[in-house]
C-alpha positions in Angstrom: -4.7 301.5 59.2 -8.3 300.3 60.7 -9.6 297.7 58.5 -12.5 298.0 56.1 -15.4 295.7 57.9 -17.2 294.0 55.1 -20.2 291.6 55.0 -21.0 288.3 52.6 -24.9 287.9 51.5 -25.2 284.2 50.0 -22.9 281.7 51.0 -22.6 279.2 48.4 -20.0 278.8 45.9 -19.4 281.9 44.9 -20.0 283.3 48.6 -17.7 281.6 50.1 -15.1 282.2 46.8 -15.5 285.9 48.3 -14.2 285.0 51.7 -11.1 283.2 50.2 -10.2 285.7 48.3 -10.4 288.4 51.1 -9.0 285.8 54.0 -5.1 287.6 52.7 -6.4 291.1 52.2 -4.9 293.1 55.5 -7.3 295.9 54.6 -10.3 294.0 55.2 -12.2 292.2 57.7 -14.8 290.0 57.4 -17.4 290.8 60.1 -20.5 289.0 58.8 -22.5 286.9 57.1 -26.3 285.8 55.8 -27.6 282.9 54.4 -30.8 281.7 54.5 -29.9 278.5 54.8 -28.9 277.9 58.6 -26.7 274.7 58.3 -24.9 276.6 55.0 -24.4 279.9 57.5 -23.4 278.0 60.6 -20.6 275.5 58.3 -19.4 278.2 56.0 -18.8 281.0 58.9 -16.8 277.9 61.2 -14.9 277.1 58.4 -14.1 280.7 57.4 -14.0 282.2 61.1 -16.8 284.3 60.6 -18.1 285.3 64.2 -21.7 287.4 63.6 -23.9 285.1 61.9 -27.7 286.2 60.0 -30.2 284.0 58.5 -31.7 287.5 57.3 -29.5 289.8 55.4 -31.4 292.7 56.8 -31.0 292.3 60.2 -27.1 292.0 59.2 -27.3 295.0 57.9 -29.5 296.9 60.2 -27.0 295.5 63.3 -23.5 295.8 61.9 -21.7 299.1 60.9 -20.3 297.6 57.7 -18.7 299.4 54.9 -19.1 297.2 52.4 -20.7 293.8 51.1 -20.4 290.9 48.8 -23.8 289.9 47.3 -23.4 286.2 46.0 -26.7 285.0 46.1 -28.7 283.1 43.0 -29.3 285.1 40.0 -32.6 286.7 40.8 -32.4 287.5 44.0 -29.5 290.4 44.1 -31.7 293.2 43.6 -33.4 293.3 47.1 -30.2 293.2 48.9 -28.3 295.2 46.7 -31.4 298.0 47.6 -31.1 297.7 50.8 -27.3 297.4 51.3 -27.3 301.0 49.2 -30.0 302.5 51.3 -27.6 302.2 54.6 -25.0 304.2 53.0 -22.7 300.4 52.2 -20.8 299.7 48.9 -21.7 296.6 47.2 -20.1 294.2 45.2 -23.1 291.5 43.7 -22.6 288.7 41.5 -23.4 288.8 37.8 -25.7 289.3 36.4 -26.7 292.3 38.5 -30.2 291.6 37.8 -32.1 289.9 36.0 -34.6 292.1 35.3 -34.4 295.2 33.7 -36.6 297.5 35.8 -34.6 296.6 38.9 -30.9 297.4 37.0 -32.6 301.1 36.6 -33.4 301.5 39.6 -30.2 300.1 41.1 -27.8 302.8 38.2 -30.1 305.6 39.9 -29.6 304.3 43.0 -25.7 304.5 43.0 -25.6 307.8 41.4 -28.2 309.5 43.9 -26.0 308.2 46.9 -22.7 308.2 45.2 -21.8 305.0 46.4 -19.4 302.6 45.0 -20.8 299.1 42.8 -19.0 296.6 41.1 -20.6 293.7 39.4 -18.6 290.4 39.2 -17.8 290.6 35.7 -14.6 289.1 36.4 -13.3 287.9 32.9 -12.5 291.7 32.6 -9.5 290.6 34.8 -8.3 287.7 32.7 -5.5 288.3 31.3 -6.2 287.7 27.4 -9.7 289.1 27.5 -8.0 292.5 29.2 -5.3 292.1 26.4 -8.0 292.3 23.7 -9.7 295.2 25.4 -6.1 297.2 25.0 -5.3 296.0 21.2 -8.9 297.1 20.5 -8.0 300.2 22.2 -5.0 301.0 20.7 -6.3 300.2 17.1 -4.6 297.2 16.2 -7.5 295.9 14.7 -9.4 298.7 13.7 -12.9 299.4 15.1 -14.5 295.8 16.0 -17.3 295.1 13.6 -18.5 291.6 14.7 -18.4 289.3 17.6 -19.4 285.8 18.1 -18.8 284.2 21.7 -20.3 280.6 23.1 -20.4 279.2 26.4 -21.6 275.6 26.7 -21.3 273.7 29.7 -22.0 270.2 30.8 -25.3 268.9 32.3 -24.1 268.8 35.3 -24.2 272.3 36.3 -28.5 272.9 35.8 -28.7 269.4 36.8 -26.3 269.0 40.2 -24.0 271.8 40.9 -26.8 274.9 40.9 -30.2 273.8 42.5 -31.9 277.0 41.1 -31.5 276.2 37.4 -34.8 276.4 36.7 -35.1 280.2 37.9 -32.2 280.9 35.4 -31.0 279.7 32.3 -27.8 279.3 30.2 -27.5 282.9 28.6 -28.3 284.6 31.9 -25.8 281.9 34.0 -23.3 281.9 30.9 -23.7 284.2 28.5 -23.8 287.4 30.8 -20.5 287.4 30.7 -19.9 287.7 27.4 -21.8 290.4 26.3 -20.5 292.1 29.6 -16.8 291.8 27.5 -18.3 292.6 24.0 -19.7 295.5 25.3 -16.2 296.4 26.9 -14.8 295.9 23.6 -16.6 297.6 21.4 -17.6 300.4 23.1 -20.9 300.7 22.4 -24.8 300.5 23.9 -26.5 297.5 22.9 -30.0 298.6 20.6 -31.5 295.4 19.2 -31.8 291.7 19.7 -32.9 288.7 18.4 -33.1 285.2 19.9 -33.9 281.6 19.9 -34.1 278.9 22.6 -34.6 275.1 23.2 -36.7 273.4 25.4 -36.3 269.8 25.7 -33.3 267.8 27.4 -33.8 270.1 30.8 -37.3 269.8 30.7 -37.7 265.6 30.6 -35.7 265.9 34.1 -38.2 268.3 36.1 -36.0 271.2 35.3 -38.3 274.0 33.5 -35.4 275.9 31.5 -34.1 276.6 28.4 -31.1 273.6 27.2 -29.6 276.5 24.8 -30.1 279.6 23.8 -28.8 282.0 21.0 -29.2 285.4 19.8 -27.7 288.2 18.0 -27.0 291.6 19.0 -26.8 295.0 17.2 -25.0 297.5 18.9 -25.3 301.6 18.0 -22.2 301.7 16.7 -23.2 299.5 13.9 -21.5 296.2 14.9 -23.1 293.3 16.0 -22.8 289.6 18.0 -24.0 286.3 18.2 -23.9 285.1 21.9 -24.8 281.3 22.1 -24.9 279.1 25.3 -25.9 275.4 26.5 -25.2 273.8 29.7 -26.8 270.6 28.0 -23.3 268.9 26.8 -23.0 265.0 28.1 -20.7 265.2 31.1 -18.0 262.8 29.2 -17.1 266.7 27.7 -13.5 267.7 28.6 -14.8 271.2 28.8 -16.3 273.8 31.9 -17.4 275.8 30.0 -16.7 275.0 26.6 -15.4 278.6 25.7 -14.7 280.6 22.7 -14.5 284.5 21.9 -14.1 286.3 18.5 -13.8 289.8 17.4 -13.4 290.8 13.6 -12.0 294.5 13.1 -12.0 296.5 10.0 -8.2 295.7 9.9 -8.0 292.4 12.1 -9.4 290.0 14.5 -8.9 288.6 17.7 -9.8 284.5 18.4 -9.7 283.7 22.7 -10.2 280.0 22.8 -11.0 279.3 26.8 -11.6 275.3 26.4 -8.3 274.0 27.6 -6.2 276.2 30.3 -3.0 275.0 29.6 -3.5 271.3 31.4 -4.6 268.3 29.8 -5.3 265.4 31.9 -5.7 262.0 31.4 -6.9 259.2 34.3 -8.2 255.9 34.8 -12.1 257.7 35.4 -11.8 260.6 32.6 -10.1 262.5 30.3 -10.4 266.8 31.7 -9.0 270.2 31.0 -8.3 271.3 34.8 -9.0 275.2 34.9 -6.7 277.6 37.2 -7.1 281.1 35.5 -10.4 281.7 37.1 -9.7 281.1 40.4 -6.9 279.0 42.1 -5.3 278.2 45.3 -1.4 278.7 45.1 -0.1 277.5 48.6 -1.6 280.0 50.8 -3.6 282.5 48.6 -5.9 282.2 46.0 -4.7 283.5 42.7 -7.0 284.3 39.1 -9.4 286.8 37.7 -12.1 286.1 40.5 -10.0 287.1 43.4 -8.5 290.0 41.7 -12.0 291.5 40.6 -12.8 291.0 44.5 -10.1 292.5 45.7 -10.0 295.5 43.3 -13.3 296.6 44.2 -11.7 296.8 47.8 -9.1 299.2 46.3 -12.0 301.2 44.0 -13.4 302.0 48.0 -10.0 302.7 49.3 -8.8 304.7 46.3 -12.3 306.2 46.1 -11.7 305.8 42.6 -14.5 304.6 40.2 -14.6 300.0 39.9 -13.9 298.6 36.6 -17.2 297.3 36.3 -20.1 299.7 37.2 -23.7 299.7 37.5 -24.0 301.1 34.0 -22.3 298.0 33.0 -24.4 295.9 34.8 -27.4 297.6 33.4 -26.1 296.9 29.6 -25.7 293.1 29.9 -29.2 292.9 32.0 -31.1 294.8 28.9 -29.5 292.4 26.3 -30.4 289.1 28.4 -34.0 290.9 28.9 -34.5 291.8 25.4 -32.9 288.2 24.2 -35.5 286.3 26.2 -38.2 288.3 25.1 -37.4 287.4 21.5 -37.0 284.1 22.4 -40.5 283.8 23.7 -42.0 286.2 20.9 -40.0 285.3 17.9 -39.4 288.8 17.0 -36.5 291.5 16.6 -36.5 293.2 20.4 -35.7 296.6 20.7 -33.2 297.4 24.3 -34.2 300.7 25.3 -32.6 303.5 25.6 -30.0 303.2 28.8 -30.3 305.1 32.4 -28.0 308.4 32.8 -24.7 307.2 34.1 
């Protein structure tokens, strides 16, 4: 079988999560990369035996015959190469959220429809195994339709302050919360309609970083139900926790409680006390193992299968017009309406 020749956009962490996660997939090659960051491009490519190397993602794209790429680049910048990777007929998997505006989702659902083109967005808690287990209870009944959701996502200060250098382009619901309404949208079902929101400005702010500390917000959905979706990435770093994660769904005739803080391990040493996380994404001898290499590698199989991924631009879209609408109320104090979403 000739192998599937795919191409990396944005090689930080999650970029280069990408190309571990494909390095044991026989149906793939990696044929290139872009970053604009030349000393990022020319380490991460050595390291990863990646041969055709672009500062520019365009002229990747214009000079190799890919069939597919990776998008892993920071939070506002997908939409351009997500565009352009459509526009020459490639498949694109990009990072959540897909964008961070909601003008730019539209125009990427249309996009993918008009050409027919596969899209998955990293929304890979869909693969974790007791988020995908409430998804089947839900949809089997066991707890009756879902009526209300409450999920938070705190992390420590060290991820605005040290791990991302472009938290003050983001903030915690777009970096965090994204992927819990992706999943509470999974679960129940249902098109987001309204939201309301509140933010804090103040811990970030004193360090030169211009975001939001913590956000929260509730969502009603048409079905009737509704969310609250909190996030912070303001917790002292002594916290155990990354993220501190929790998930609920009530039913009319149950209810589900995911509790993500601890993963199993507990660890003590001389420095710190942690809670060492390995569902997400783990190296097991050879291969890497957990949710993020098998969303990666399932969209390979969506292309080969030419079935539909299990997380589509319509998807992508929803969780974009909640965080757009959430930070408008934030900044206007109001109720914000979502509009009505793009034809699938």
């Amino acid at each position: 079988m000739e192998q599937m020749r795919v191409g990396i956009i944005g090689l930080g962490i999650m970029g280069k999560n990408v190309a571990r996660a494909l390095t044991r997939n026989e149906a793939v090659r990696i044929a290139a990369a872009a970053d604009v960051n030349a000393s990022t491009l020319s380490e991460a490519c050595g390291q990863m035996g990646i041969a055709a190397r672009y500062e520019q993602y365009e002229e990747m794209l214009e000079k190799e015959a890919l069939d597919a790429v990776f998008i892993a680049t920071p939070d506002w910048a997908h939409h351009g190469p997500v565009m352009a990777a459509l526009g020459r007929g490639v498949h694109v998997h990009v990072e959540k959220p897909m964008t961070t505006a909601l003008d730019e989702a539209t125009e990427i659902v249309n996009k993918v429809r008009e050409t027919g083109l596969k899209l998955q967005v990293s929304y890979n808690h869909r693969w974790l195994s007791p988020y995908n287990a409430t998804w089947k209870m839900i949809c089997e009944g066991k707890i009756g339709q879902p009526l209300m959701g409450y999920a938070r996502k705190n992390n420590p200060i060290y991820v605005p302050t040290e791990m991302i250098p472009w938290a003050g382009s983001s903030s915690p619901a777009w970096f965090l919360s994204s992927h819990d309404i992706d999943l509470m949208c999974w679960w129940f079902d249902a098109d987001p309609v309204e939201v309301h929101g509140y933010g804090m400005k103040r811990v970030l702010v004193q360090r030169g970083i211009d975001t939001y500390d913590m956000i929260q917000g509730q969502v009603r959905f048409s079905s009737g139900a509704f969310a609250v979706f909190e996030s912070s990435w303001v917790y002292p770093n002594t916290h155990a926790a990354m993220p501190d994660s929790f998930m609920e769904v009530v039913g009319e005739r149950g209810h589900v409680h995911l509790d993500r803080k601890a993963e199993a391990i507990e660890m003590s040493t001389e420095e710190k006390f942690s809670w060492p996380r390995t569902f997400l994404n783990y190296q097991v001898f050879d291969r890497w193992v957990g949710a993020f290499p098998s969303c990666i590698n399932s969209f390979i199989d969506a292309i080969m299968q030419d079935r539909q991924p299990y997380v589509t631009a319509y998807d992508g879209w929803r969780a974009t017009a909640v965080l757009e609408a959430l930070h408008r109320s934030v900044e206007s104090g109001a109720i914000e309406k979502v509009p009505a979403p793009p034809e699938r």
